[in-house]
PASEBA-1860 file (N, C-alpha, C; in nm, 3 decimals):
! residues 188
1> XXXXXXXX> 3.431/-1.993/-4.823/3.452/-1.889/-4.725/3.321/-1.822/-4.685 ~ 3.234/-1.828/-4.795/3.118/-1.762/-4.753/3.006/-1.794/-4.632 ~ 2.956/-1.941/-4.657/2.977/-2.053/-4.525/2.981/-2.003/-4.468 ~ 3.159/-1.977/-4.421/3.226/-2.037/-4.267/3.202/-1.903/-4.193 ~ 3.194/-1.783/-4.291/3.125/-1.598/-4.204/2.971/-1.640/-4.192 ~ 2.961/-1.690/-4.254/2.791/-1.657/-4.197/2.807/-1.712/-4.101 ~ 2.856/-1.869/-4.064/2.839/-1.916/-3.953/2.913/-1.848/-3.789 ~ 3.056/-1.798/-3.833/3.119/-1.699/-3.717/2.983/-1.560/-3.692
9> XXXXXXXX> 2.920/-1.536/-3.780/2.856/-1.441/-3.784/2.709/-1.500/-3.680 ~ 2.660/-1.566/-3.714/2.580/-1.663/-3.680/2.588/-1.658/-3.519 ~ 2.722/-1.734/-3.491/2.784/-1.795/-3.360/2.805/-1.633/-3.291 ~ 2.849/-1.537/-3.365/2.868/-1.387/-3.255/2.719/-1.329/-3.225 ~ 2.643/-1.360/-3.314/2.498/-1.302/-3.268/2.459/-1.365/-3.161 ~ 2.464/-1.486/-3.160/2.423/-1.542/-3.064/2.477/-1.564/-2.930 ~ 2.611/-1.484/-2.908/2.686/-1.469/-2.804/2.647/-1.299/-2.773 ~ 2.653/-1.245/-2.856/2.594/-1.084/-2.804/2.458/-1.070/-2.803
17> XXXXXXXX> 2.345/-1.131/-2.812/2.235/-1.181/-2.786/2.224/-1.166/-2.609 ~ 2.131/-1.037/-2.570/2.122/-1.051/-2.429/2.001/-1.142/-2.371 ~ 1.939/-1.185/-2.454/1.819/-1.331/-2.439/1.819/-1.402/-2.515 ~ 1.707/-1.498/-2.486/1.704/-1.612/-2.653/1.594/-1.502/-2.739 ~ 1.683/-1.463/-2.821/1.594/-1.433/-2.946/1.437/-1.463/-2.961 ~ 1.369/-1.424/-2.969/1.205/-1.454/-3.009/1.161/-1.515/-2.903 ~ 1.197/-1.520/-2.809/1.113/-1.584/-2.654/1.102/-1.519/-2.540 ~ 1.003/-1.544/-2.492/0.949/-1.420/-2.365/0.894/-1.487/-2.270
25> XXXXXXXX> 0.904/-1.455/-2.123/0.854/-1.476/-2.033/0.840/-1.394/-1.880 ~ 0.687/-1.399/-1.821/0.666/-1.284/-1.738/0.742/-1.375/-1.605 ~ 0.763/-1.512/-1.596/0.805/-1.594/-1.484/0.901/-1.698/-1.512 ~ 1.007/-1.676/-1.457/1.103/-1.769/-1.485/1.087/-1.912/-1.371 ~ 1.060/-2.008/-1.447/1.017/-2.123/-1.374/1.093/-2.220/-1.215 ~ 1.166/-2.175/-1.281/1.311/-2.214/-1.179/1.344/-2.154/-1.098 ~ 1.285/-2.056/-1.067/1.313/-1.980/-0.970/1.420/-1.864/-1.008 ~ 1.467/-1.750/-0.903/1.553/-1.636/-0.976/1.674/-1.705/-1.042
33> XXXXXXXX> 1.699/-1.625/-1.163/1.769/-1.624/-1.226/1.829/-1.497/-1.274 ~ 1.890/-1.510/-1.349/2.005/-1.377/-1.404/1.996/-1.375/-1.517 ~ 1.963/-1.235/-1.520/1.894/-1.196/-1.666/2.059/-1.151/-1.730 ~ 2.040/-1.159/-1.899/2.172/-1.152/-1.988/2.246/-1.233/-2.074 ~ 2.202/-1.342/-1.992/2.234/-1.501/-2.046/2.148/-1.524/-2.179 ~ 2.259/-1.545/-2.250/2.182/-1.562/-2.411/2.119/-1.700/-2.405 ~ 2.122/-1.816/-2.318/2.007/-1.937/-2.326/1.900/-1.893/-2.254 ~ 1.899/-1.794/-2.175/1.752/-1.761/-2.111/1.616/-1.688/-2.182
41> XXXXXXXX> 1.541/-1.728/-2.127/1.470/-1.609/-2.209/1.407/-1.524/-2.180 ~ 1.356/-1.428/-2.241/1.348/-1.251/-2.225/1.223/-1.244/-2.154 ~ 1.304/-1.190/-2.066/1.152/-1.137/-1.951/1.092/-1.022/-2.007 ~ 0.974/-1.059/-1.986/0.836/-0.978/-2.015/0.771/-0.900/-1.893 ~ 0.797/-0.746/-1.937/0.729/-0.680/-1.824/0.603/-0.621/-1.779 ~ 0.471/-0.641/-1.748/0.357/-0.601/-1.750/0.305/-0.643/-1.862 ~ 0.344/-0.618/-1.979/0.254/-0.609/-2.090/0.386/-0.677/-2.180 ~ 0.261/-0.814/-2.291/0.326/-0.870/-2.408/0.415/-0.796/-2.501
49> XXXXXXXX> 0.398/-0.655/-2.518/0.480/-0.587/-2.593/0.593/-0.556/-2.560 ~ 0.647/-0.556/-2.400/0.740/-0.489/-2.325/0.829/-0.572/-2.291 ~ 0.855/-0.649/-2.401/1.007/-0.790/-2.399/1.131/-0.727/-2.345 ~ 1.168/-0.715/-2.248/1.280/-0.670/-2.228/1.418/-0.707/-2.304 ~ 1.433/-0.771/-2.437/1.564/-0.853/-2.511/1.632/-0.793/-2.618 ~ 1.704/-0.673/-2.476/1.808/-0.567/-2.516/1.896/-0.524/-2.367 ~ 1.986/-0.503/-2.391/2.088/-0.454/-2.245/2.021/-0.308/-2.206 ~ 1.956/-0.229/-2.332/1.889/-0.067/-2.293/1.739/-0.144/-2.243
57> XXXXXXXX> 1.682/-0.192/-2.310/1.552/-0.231/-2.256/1.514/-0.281/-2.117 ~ 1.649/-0.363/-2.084/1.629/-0.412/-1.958/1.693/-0.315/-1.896 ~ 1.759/-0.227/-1.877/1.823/-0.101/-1.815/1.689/0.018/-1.812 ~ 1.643/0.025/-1.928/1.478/0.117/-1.871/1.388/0.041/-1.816 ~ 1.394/-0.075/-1.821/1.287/-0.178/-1.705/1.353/-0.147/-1.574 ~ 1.472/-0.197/-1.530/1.537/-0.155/-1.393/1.518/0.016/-1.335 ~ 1.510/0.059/-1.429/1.470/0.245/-1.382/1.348/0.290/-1.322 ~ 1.263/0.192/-1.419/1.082/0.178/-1.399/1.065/0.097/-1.279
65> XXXXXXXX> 1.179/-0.012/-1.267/1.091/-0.055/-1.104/1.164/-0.002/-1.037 ~ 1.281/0.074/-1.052/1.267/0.205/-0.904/1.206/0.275/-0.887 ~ 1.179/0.345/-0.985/1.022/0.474/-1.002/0.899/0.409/-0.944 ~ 0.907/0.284/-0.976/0.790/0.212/-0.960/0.742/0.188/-0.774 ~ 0.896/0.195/-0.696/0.928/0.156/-0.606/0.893/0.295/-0.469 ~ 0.923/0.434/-0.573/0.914/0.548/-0.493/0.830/0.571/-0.527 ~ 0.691/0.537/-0.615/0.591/0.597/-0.640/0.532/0.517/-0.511 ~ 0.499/0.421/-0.492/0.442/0.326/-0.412/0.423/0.388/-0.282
73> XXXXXXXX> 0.552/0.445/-0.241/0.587/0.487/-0.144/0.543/0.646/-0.121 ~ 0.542/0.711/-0.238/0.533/0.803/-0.271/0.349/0.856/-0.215 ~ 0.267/0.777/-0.294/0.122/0.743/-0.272/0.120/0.727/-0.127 ~ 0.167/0.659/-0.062/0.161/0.617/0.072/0.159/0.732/0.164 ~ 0.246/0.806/0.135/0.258/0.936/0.192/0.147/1.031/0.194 ~ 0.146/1.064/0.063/0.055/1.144/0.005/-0.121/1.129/0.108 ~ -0.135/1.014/0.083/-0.246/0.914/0.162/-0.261/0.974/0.269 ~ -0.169/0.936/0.345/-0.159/0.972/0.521/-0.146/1.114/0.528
81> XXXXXXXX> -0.117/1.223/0.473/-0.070/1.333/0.485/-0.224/1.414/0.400 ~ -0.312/1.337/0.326/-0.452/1.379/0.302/-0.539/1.339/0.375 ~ -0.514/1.244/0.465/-0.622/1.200/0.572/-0.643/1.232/0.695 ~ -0.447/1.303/0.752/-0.476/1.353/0.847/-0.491/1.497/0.855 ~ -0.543/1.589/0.732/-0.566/1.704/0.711/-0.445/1.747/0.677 ~ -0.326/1.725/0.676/-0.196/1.800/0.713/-0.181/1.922/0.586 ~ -0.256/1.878/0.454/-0.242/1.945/0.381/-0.365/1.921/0.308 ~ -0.354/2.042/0.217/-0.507/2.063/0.124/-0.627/2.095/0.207
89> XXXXXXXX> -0.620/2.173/0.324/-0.663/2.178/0.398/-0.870/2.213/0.336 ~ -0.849/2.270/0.258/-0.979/2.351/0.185/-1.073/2.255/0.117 ~ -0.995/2.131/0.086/-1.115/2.029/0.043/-1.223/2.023/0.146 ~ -1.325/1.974/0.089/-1.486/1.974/0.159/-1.433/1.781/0.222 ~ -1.517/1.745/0.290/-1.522/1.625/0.356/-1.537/1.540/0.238 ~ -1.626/1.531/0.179/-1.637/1.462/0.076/-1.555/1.443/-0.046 ~ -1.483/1.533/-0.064/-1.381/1.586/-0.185/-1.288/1.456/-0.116 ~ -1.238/1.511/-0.004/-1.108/1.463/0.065/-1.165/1.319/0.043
97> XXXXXXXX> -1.238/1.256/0.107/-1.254/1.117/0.121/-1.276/1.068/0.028 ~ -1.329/1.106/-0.158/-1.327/1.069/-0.245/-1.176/1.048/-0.346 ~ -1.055/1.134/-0.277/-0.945/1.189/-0.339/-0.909/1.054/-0.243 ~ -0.883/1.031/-0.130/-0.857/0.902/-0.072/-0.869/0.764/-0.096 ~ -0.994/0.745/-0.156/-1.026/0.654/-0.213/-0.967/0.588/-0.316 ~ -0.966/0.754/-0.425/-0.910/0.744/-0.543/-0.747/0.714/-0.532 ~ -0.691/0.770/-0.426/-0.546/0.733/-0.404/-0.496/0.620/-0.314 ~ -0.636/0.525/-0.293/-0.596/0.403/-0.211/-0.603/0.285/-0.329
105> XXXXXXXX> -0.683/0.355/-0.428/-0.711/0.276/-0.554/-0.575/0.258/-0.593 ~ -0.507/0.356/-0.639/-0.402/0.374/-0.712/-0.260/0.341/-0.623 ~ -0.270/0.319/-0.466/-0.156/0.259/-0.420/-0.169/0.129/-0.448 ~ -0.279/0.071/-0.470/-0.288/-0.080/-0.449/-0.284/-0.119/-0.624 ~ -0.303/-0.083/-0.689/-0.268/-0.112/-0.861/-0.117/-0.083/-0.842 ~ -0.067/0.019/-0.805/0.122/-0.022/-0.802/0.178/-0.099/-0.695 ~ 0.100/-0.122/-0.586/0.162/-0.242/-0.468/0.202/-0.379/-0.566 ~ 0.042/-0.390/-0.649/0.036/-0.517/-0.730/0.149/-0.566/-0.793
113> XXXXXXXX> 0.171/-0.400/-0.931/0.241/-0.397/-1.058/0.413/-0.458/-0.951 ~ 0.418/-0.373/-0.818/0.522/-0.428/-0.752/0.580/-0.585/-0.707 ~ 0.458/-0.613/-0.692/0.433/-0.750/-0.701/0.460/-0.823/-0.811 ~ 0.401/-0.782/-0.909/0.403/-0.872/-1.043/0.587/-0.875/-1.088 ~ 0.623/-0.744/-1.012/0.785/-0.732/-1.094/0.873/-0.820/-0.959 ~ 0.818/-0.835/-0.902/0.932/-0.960/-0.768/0.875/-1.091/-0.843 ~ 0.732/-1.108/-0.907/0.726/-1.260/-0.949/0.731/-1.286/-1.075 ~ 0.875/-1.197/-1.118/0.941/-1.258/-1.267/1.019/-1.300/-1.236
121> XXXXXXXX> 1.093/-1.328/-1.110/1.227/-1.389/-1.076/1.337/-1.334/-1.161 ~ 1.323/-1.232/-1.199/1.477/-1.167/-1.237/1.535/-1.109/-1.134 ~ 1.657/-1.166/-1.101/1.757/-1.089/-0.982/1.739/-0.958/-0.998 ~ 1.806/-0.955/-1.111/1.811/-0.794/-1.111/1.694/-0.626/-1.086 ~ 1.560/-0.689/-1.152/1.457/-0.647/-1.130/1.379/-0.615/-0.964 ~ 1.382/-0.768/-0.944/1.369/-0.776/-0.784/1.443/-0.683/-0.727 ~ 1.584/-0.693/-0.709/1.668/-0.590/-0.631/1.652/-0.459/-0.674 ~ 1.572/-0.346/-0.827/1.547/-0.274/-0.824/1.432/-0.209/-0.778
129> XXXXXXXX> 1.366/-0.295/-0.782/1.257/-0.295/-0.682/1.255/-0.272/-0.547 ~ 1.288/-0.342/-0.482/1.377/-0.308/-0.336/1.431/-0.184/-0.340 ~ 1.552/-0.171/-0.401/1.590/-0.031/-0.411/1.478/0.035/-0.415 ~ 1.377/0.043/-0.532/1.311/0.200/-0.538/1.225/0.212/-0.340 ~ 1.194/0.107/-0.349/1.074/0.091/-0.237/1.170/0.149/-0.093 ~ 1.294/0.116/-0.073/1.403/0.146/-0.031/1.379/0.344/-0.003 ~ 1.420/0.382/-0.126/1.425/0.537/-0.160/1.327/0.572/-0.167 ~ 1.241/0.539/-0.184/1.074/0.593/-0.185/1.052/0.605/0.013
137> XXXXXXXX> 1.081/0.489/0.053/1.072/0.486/0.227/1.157/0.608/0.275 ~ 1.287/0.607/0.237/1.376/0.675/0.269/1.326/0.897/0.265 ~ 1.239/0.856/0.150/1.217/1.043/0.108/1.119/1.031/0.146 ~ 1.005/0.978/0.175/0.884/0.992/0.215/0.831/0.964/0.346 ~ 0.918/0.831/0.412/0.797/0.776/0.529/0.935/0.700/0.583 ~ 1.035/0.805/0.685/1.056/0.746/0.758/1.099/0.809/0.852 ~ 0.952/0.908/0.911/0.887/0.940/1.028/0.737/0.877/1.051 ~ 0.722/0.807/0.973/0.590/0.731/0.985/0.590/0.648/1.055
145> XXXXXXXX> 0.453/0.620/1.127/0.469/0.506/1.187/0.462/0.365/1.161 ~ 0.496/0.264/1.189/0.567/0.147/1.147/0.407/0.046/1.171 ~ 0.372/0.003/1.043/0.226/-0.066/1.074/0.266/-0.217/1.051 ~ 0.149/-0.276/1.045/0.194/-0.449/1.068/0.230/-0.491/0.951 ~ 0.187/-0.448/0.831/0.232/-0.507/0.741/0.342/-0.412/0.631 ~ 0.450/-0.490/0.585/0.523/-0.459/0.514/0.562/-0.470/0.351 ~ 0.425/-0.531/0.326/0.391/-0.568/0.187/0.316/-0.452/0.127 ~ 0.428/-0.344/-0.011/0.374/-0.254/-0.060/0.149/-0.229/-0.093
153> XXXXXXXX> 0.145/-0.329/-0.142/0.044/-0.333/-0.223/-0.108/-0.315/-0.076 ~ -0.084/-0.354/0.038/-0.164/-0.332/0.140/-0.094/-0.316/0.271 ~ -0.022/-0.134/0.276/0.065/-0.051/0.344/-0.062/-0.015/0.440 ~ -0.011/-0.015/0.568/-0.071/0.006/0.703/-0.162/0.153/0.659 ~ -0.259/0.160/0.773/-0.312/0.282/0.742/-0.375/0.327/0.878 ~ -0.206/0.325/0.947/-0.213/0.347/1.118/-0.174/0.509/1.041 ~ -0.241/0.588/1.137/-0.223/0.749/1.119/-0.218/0.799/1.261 ~ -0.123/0.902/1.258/-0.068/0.941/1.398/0.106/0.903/1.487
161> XXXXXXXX> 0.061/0.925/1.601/0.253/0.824/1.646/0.200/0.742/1.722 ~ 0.312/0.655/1.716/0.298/0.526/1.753/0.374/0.582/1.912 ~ 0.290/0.482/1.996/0.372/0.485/2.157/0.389/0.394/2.215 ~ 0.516/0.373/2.204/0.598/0.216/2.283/0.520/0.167/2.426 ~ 0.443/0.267/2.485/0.451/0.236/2.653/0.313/0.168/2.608 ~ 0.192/0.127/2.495/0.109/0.093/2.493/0.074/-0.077/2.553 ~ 0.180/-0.126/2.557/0.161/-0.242/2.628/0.210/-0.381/2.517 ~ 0.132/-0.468/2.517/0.122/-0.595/2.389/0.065/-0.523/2.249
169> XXXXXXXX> 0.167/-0.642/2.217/0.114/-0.613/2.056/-0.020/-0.597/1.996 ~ -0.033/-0.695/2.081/-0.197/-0.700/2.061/-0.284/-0.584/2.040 ~ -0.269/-0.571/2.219/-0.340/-0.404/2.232/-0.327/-0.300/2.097 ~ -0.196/-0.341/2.052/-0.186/-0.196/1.976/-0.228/-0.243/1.855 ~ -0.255/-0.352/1.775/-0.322/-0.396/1.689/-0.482/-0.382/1.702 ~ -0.556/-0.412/1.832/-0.668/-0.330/1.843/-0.715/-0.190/1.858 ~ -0.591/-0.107/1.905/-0.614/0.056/1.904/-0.617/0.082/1.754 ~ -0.548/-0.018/1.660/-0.522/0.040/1.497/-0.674/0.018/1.487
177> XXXXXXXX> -0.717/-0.116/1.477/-0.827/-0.148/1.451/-0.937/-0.026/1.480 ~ -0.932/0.010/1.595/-1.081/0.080/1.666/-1.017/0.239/1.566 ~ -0.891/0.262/1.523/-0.871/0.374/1.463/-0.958/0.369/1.294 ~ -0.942/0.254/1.251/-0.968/0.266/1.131/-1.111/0.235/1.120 ~ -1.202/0.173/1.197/-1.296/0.145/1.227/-1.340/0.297/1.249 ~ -1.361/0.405/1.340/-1.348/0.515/1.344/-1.351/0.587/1.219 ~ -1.295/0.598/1.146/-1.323/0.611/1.038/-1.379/0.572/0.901 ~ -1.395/0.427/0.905/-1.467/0.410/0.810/-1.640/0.437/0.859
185> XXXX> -1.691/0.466/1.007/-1.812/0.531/0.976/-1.840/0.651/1.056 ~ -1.729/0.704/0.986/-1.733/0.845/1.015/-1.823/0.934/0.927 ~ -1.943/0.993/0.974/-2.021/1.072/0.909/-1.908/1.184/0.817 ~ -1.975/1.211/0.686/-1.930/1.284/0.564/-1.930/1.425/0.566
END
């Protein structure tokens, strides 16, 4: 009898097992998959230590890439709303454009980390991701204007409103241009 429990015992671990036990991975090879499945194995988030192979673990990973999702968005704001004076008005020129810098640094290290969490191929992750980036757009930037690219990690850095009557796309891809150009040698 002793046996035949270890082995039922054995066989239930390994059915309540939300990964394969002792295996990790930041990319699932096959493309998305669905995390939970006790033959899969445990996605790894950012860092070797951060095995997600628990139903809570992967439930505070899904929280983190929504946070992860409105911070992104969050920065983005912040950005545009320090560049076009709108606030903090008292910084010196130099302050401001160093605080810019520092916060273009730091949108593009979480565009990445955003990145890195769509190329684990976990369904579930991905779609929290979306979501946060989703709600982050939603509370922050959506009176902003709509720039060419839609990939977190290198978010437009058209400032001002946008005006339909400008003609071709084009054109208005060179007014961005001569805008940001404009500023990058803009005396300090």
């Amino acid at each position: 009898k002793t046996s035949h429990s270890s082995k039922v015992t054995t066989i239930q671990q390994k059915d309540e097992n939300f990964c394969l036990p002792g295996t990790g991975t930041d990319m699932y090879m096959n493309g998305f998959q669905v995390s939970g499945k006790s033959n899969n194995a445990c996605v790894i988030l950012f860092f070797e230590s951060w095995v997600l192979d628990s139903r809570l673990k992967f439930a505070f990973g899904c929280l983190g890439c929504i946070l992860l999702g409105v911070v992104v968005e969050g920065l983005l704001c912040f950005r545009r709303l320090l560049q076009s004076r709108k606030i903090l008005r008292v910084l010196s020129s130099l302050t401001r454009r160093v605080s810019i810098i520092v916060l273009f640094g730091f949108n593009i290290a979480a565009g990445y980390l955003a990145m890195l969490v769509a190329m684990t191929y976990s369904v579930e992750l991905f779609i929290c991701m979306v979501i946060g980036l989703v709600i982050g757009h939603a509370i922050f930037n959506t009176s902003a204007p709509v720039g060419e690219s839609v990939d977190p990690c290198c978010a437009s850095q058209v400032i001002g409103t946008s005006n339909n009557s400008q003609g071709s796309d084009s054109s208005h891809i060179k007014r961005d241009d001569a805008i940001c150009m404009e500023k990058i040698v803009e005396p300090v």
